[in-house]
Residue, then its C-alpha position, 0 to 999 in steps of 0.5 A: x550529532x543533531x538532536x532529536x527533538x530538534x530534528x522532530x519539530x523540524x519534521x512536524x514543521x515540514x510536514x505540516x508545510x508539505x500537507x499545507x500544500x494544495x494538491x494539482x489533479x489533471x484535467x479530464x481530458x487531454x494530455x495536459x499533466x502539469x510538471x515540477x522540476x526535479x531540481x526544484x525538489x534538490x533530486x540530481x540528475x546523476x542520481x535519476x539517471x542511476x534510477x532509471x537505469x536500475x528500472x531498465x535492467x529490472x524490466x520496467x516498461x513505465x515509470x512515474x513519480x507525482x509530487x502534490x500531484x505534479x509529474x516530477x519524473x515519467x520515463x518509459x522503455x523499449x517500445x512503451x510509450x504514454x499511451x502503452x496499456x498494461x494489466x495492473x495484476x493484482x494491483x486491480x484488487x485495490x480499485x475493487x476496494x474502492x469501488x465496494x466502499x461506493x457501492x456501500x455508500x449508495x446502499x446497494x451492499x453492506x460489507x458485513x452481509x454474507x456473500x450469498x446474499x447478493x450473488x445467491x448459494x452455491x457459489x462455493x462447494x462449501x457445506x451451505x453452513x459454512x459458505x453462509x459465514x463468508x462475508x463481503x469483508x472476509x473477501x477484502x480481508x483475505x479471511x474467506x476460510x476457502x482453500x487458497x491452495x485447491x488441488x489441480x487442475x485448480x489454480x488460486x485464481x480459479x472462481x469455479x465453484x469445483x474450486x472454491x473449497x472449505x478449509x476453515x471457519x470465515x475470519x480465523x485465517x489470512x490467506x492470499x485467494x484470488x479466485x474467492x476476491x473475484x467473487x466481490x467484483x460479481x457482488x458489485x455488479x449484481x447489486x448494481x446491474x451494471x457489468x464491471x467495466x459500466x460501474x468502473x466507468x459510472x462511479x470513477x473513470x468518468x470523474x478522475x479521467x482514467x480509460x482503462x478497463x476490465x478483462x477477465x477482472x483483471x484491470x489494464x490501462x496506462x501508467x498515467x491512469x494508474x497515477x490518477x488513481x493513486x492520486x485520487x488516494x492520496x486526496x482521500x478518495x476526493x477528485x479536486x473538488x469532487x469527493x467521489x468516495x463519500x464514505x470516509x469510514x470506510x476508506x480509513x478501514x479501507x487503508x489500515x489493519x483490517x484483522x488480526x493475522x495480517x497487520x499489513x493488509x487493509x481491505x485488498x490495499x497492502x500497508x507498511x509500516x507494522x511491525x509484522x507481515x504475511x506474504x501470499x501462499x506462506x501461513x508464517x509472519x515475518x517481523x519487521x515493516x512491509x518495505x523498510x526503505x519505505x515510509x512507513x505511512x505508505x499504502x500501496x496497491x500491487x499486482x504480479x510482476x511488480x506492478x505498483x501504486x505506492x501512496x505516501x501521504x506524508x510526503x504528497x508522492x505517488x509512484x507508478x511501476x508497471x512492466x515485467x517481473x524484476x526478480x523473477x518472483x510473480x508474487x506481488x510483493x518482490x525485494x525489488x520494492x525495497x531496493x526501488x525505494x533505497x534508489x528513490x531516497x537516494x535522489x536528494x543531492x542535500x541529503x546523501x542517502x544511506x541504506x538501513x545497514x548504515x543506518x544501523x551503525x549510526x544510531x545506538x539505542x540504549x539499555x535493553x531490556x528498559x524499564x523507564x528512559x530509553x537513550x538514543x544517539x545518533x550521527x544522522x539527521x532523524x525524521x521520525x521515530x514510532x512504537x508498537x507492541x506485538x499486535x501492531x498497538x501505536x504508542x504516543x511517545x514524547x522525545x525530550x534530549x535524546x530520550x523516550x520515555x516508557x514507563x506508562x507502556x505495559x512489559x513486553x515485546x515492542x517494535x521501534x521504528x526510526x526513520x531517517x530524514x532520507x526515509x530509511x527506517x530502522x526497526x528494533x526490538x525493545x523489551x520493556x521489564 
């Protein structure tokens, strides 16, 4: 049994080396995409055929992985090829974010100023009082108080006025609306006087070499483009040497928690690692981390049909899934995203992979309820460990011979989460007394 504080200096010590590590980003033009050998990283061939596989039969049409902005695996199926377009879905909603970020930057908005200020009244059928309150920022978080559920023949994505109903006060409730987020991209190029797709192209296409495009505001392009902006991401919204996101406030606001229903929502990006979540159209919060199989520092964009950005920052990855939906749900969030990730830690020959049920055999934590030291023995080579209170609070926490010490934190519920040196992560509940 490898001890804790070893196995956490060792972490912090590849983290750093891992962090160390200068980023590659592709020429503008062309398609010249430098590689990295999956042997390089101890991923097995038997182990990337498995994956693959399991893509194929879960109807996906383009894969990619990037390490440090390097290709380590592009597969793609069926007819598609690398210069095959797809709709990002919702995924698009991500690029929104950014591109508001840029335009805040360049004075045209202020994401705390009310929606009709830019786009004018009357764009909802709200009483005007109520339409007033919506802000830019409610549209990014989802906190639009608009009805995300309108009575046929409206749908969640309709932007007709008809059907942009009131329901409740701005920024008392998360609700998944796409119909009231489109109005953010109308705000953009009103403020710009530009259509979308000419602020696409002016502000991150033509520094980052994405060709993509805008249709019905939804985003098409190729999964190559789609790993450039995850790229883009990963570096903080800097393009090798061109910072093209220059408000760095707001990509972290942009990035983490932005209110306080939906601690796995930022501004249109999905986040994991807290300690609850809401999925679109239900009004209940689950507990746990987004994907548990996931680190926990990832972000992600994700659309209809399990469409995906996954941005892990800790790890230097960006891995890109478009195609048809995996388990037949639209939703943008799937169990495909959990089982995904278990294939992905699974491609290291050193460390044999383990999901979150043998994970939770080999570890035991010990006593709860605590009031001080809290025990925790394990069979397996740890990463990580973290914990958060029931609002999604972190914690420093020191770990010294296998133990933890709580006794600063105040009484009550707690998440903490373990993560294994394969990235499975293990949350469990601890009550302080």
């Amino acid at each position: 049994m490898k001890r804790i504080y070893f196995t956490s200096i060792l972490f912090v010590f590849c983290f750093t080396l891992t962090k160390a590590q200068s980023l590659y980003f592709p020429p503008l033009t062309g398609s010249t995409w430098d590689t990295i050998s999956p042997q390089s990283l101890n991923w097995c061939q038997a182990r990337i055929d498995s994956l693959y596989n399991y893509l194929q039969v879960k109807n996906t049409r383009s894969f990619i992985i990037l390490k440090n902005g390097k290709i380590v695996l592009e597969k793609y199926f069926g007819s598609y090829t690398v210069d095959s377009l797809h709709y990002w879905a919702s995924a698009s909603k991500s690029l929104t974010s950014f591109l508001t970020g840029i335009a805040q930057k360049n004075g045209l908005i202020n994401i705390n100023n009310k929606v009709s200020q830019y786009i004018g009244t009357g764009w909802t059928s709200a009483p005007l009082v109520k339409e007033n309150l919506i802000t830019v920022k409610n549209l990014l978080q989802m906190t639009s108080g608009l009805d995300d559920g309108p009575p046929f023949p409206c749908t969640n994505e309709d932007t007709a006025k008809s059907c942009l109903l009131y329901q409740v006060n701005a920024g008392t409730r998360w609700a998944y609306h796409t119909g009231a987020y489109k109005k953010v991209q109308d705000v953009i190029s009103t403020s710009a006087g530009l259509n979308y797709n000419t602020v696409t192209n002016n502000w991150i296409e033509s520094k980052t070499g994405m060709s993509g495009f805008w249709f019905q505001q939804v985003y098409y392009s190729t999964a190559r483009d789609m790993a450039r902006f995850g790229l883009l991401n990963l570096n903080k919204g800097i393009w090798n040497t061109d910072t093209i996101m220059k408000d760095s406030l707001y990509f972290k606001a942009m990035i983490n928690t932005s209110q306080n229903f939906n601690q796995s929502y930022g501004y249109l990006w999905w986040l994991n690692g807290k300690a609850t979540y809401m999925n679109p159209g239900i009004q209940l919060v689950l507990n746990g981390p987004l994907i548990p199989n996931c680190p926990n520092d990832m972000f992600a964009a994700l659309g209809k049909n399990d469409q995906k950005i996954y941005v892990i920052p800790s790890t230097g990855m960006v891995v890109i899934r478009q195609g048809n939906s995996a388990e037949n749900v639209t939703f943008a969030l799937s169990t495909f995203d959990n089982t995904l990730w278990d294939y992905i830690n699974k491609l290291n020959c050193v460390n044999a992979g383990i999901n979150v049920n043998d994970l939770s055999q080999k570890i035991t934590i010990y006593p709860n309820p605590v009031k001080d030291m809290i025990t925790i023995k394990s069979d397996v080579e740890l990463r990580s460990i973290s914990i958060k209170n029931g609002i999604g609070q972190s914690f420093e926490i020191k770990l010294r011979n296998n133990t933890i010490d709580v006794s600063q934190l105040q009484k009550g519920l707690y998440f903490l989460t373990i993560t294994s040196s394969t990235n499975i992560n293990l949350v469990r509940k601890i009550v302080i007394d």
